[in-house]
N, C-alpha and C positions, 0 to 999 in steps of 0.2 A: 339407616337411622330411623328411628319411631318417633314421633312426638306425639305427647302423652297433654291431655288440658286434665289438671287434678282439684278438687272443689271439693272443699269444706266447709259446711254452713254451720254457723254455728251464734247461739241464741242473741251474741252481741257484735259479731262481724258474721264476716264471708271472706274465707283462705280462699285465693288464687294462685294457681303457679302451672309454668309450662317447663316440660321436660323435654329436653333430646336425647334419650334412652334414658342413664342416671341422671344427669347434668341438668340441674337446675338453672334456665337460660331466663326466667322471669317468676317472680314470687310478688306476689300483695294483699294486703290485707285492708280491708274496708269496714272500718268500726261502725256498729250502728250505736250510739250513746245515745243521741237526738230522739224524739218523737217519729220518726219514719214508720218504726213499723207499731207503734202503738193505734192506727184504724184499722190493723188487719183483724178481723175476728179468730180469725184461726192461724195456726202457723204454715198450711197450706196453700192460704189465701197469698203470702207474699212471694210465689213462684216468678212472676210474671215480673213482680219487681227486681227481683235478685235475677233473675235471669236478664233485665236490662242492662244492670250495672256490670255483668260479666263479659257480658260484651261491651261495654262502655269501657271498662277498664283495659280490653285485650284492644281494642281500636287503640286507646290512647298510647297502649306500648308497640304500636304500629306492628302486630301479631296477627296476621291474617288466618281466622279460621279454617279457611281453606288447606291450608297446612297442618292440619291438624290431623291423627291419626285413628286415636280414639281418645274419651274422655270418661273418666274414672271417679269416683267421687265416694261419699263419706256414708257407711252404710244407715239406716237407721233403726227402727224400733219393729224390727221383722217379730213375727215367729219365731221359733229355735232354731236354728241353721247352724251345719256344720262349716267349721271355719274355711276359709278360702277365696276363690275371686270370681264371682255371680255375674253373669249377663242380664242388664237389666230389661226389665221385660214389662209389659202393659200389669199384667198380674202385679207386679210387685209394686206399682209406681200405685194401684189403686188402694194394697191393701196398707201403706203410709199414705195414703190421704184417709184412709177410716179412724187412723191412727188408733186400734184396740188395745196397744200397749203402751199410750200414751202419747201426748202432744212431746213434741221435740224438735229441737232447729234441724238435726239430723234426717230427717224424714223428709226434707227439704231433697238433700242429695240426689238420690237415683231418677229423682222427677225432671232437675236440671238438667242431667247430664242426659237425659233418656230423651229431652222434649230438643235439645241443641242438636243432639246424634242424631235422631231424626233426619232433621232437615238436611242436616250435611253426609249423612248418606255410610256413616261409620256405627262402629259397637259404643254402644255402652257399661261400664260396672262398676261395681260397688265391691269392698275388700273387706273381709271379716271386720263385721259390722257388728256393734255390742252386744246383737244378742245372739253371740255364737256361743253353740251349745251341745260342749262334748263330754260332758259329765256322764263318770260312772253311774249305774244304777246306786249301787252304795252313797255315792254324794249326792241325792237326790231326797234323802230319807232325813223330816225335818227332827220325826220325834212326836209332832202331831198332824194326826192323820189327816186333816183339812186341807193341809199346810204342808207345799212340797217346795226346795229347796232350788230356786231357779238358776238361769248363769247370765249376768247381765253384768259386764264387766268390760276394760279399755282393752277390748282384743285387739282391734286396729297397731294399737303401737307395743301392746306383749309379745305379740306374733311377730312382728317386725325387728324388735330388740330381740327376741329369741334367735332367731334366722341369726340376727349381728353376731351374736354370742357366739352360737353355735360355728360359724365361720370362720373368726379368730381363736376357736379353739380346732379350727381344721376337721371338724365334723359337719353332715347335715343334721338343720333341726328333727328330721325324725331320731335322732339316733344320739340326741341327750337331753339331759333328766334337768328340769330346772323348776327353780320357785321365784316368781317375782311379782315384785310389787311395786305397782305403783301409786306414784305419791303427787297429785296435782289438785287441783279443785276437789274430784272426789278422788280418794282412794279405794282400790279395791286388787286385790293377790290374787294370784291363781301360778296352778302345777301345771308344768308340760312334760309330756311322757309320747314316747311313738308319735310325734306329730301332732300332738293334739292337747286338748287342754284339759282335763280331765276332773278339775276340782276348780273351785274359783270360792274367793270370800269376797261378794259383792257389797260394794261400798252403803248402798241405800238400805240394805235390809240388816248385814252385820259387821263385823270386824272393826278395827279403829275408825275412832271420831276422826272429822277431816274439816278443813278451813270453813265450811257451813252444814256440817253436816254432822248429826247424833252418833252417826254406825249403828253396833249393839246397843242396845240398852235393856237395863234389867225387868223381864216379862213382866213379873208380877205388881212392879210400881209405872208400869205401862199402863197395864189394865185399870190400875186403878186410877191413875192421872184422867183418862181415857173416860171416864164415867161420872169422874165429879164435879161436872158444869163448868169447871173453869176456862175451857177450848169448848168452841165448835171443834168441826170434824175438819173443814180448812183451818182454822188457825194451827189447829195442834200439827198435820201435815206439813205446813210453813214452817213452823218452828223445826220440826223434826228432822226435813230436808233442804231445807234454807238459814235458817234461822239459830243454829247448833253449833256442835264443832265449839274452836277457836274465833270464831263469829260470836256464840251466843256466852263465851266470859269475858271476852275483852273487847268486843268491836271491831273488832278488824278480821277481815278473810284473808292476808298478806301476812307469810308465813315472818318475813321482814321485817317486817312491825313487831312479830312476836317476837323475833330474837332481840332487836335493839329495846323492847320494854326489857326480857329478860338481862340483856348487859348491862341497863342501867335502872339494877335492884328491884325491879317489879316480880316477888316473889309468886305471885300468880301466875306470871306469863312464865317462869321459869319450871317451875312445877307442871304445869299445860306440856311447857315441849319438851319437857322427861314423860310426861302421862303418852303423849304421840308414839315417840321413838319407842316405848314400853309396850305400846300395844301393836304396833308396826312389828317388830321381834316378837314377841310373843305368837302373833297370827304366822309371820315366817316359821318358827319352832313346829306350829300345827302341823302345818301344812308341809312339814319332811316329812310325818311320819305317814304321809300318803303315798312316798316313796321309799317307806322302810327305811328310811335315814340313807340312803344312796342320791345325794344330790350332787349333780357335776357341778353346777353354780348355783349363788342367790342373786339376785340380780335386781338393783335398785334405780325406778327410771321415773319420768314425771317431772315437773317443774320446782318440785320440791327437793329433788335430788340434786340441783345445785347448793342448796345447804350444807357444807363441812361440816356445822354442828351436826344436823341430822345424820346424815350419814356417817359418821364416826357412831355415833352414840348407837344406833341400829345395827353397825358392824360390830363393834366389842360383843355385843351379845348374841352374832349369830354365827360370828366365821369359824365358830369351831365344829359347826355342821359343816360347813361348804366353803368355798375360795367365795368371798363377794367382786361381786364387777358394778361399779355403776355408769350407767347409760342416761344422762340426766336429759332432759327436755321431752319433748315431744313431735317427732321426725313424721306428723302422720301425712302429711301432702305426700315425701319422699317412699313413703309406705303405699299410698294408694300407687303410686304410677309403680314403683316396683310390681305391683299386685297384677295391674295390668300388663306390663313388659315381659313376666311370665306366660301370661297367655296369648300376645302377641309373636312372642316369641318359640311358642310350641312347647313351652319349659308345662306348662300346665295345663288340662281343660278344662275350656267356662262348666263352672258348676251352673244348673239349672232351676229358676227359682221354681216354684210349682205351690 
């Protein structure tokens, strides 16, 4: 048997859970809602603190680290990296404390689990972490030449419902063709092909709007919002990536809310989540024909995939490409200790950060 410690930071908790190979023997989650971490200057700066509470919490479920195998955790705002499961290394832990591709609670991950492994004398890793980056040369090409086409997307739990997929359908993920989307906080799609991910419509820069978040938006009344004094360069940002979405027509980021204004006549929120489910289909449509319209499934996961409305509505309009499966929530604790069960296991070798 393995026991696996798996950690997910994330901007308003921190996911704990201990694995005995598959088996989920302890899960918890610790909201930060509170002022806690509003003295930290940076989000690197709260290491020391989330690194307490993680062993505060395994004390208190009487889990001795000692027991422990290795610890696995939530990748963050790397470089490009090809998808798979990283040995976390001093390189890597330094260059998410620079954070060049942005602050994020994720970048918290590899530091945790890399400074606990440490001491206790085990590996540490990180599992296809968002910025994995298997894009064709072709999906790379924006249209303007300044302007390259990057892949910053929910690899962690694609890859992982992929793998599901591909099992229940009695294949390995190298060896079927899938499109999915997910649909949570952000939304963002992507193709699998030979193992890999090969196209992605990242949620921040285009594809469907999502619970705070614009997606696409049309260039040329960008440019010009962008110029007329009405935003600074943060406000417009906020609003863009915070502030949008079904946030910025109705107030609320809870897909829930939308539907119950929509059942009781709120012809805006009704219209909103036909506009969603519209552009959700629509970006799946694209993205067949990156595999020639040969798609073994579509496949619909995220927190927003427990919605019947939604998923109906995104199925009528796509399953005459492909069988739809939906995978609804988000299994990424369950994903990182798999990640590592393969390499503890021999199933895999630690890829190398560098």
């Amino acid at each position: 048997m393995k026991r696996v410690l798996a950690i997910n930071p994330g901007a308003t908790s921190t996911k704990v859970a201990v694995f005995d190979d598959e088996t989920a023997v302890f899960k918890k989650t610790v909201e930060h809602q509170g002022p806690e971490l509003k003295h930290f200057a940076k989000v690197f700066d709260q290491c020391q603190y989330r690194l307490a509470l993680i062993l505060s919490v395994l004390q208190e479920a009487s889990i001795s680290i000692n027991t422990i195998n290795a610890i696995v955790a939530r990748g963050g705002l790397l470089k490009p990296l090809a998808g798979g499961t990283y040995a976390v290394n001093e390189q890597m832990v330094k260059d998410l404390e620079k954070a060049e591709r942005g602050e994020h609670a994720s970048n918290l991950g590899a530091a945790l689990a890399y400074t606990l492994a440490q001491q206790l004398g085990i590996p540490a890793f990180i599992v296809d972490p968002v910025s994995v980056d298997e894009l064709e040369p072709v999906a790379r090409i924006s249209g303007f030449p300044e302007l390259e086409r990057v892949s910053m997307a929910h690899a962690l739990n694609m890859k992982a419902v992929a793998r599901k997929v591909a099992f229940e359908m009695d294949k390995r993920y190298e060896d079927v063709a899938l499109v999915i989307a997910h649909l949570g906080t952000g939304v963002s799609l992507s193709v699998h092909q030979d193992g890999r991910m090969i196209d992605v419509v990242d949620g921040k820069e285009e594809g469907p709007f999502a619970p705070d978040r614009c997606g696409g938006l049309p260039a040329s009344q960008l440019v010009k919002l962008c110029y007329s004094g009405k935003y600074t360069y943060e406000e417009l940002r906020k609003k863009v990536f915070g502030s949008g979405g079904f946030y910025g027509y109705l107030g609320t980021k809870d897909i829930r809310d939308v539907e119950k204004m929509a059942s009781e006549g709120n012809e805006k929120a009704a219209l909103l989540l036909d506009a969603f489910c519209y552009q959700v289909a629509k970006e799946i449509g694209a993205l067949s024909t990156v595999l020639k319209g040969k798609v073994d499934r579509i496949v619909l996961t995220g927190g927003i995939a427990y919605s019947q409305k939604v998923v109906n509505d995104i199925t009528e309009r796509v399953q005459s490409i492909a069988p739809v499966v939906v995978v609804p929530g988000e299994e990424e604790l369950g994903a990182l200790a798999d990640g590592a069960l393969r390499v503890l296991r021999g199933e895999e070798e630690p890829k190398i950060y560098q």
